[in-house]
C-alpha positions as CSV (number, residue, x, y, z in Angstrom):
1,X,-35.2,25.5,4.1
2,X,-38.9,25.4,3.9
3,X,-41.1,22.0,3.1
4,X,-44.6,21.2,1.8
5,X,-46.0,18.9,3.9
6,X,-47.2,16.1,1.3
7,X,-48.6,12.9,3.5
8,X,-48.3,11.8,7.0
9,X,-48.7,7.9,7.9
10,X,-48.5,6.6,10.8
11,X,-45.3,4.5,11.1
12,X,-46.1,0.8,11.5
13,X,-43.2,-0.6,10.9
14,X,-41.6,-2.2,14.0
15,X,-39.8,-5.1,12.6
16,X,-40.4,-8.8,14.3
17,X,-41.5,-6.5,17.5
18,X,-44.5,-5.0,18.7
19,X,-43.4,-0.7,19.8
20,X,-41.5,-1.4,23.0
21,X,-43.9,0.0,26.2
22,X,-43.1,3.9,26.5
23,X,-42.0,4.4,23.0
24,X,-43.7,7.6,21.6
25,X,-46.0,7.1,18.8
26,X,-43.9,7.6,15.5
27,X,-45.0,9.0,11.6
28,X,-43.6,9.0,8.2
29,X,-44.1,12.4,7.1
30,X,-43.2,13.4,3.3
31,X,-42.0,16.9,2.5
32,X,-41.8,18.6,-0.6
33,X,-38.6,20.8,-1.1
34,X,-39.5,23.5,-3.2
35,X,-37.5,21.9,-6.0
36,X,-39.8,19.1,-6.0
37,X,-37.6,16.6,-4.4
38,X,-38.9,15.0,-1.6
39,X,-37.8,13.7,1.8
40,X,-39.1,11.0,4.2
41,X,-38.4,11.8,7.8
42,X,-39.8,10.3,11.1
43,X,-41.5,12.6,13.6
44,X,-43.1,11.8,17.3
45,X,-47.0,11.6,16.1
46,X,-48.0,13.7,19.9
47,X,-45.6,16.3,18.5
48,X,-47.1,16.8,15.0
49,X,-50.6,17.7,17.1
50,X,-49.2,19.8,19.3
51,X,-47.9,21.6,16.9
52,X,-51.2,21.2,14.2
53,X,-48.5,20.2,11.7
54,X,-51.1,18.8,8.7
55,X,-50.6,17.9,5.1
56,X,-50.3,21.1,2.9
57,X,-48.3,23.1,5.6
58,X,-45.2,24.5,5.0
59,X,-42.7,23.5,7.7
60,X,-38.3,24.1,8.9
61,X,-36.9,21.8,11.0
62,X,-35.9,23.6,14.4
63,X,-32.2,23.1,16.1
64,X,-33.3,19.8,17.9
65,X,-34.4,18.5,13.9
66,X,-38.3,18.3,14.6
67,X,-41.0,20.1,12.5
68,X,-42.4,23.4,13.4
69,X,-44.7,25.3,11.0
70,X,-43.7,28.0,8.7
């Protein structure tokens, strides 16, 4: 299935804790199914720019279940 890329955040969230030392950078990313539902998933935040995944893009998730455009 493909997604619209609505918003991407970066996720801040870390309970009581600060990110523990050689966690990767997380973000919230918002997708858009083409039915107009949407979905909230986590992604690495390094992956998303190596892959120049922005807002408006339409993305699949690949077999490992991270974002890669079109």
């Amino acid at each position: 299935m493909t997604y619209s890329v609505v918003r991407i955040d970066e996720d801040l969230d870390f309970g009581c804790e600060e990110r523990a030392a050689g966690t990767p950078v997380m973000a919230v990313v918002i997708l858009q199914e083409p039915s107009g539902e949407q979905t909230v998933v986590r992604q690495p935040d390094r992956m998303l720019y190596d892959r120049q995944i922005n807002v408006g893009d339409q993305v699949s998730f690949d077999e490992q279940g991270k974002l890669v455009k079109g």
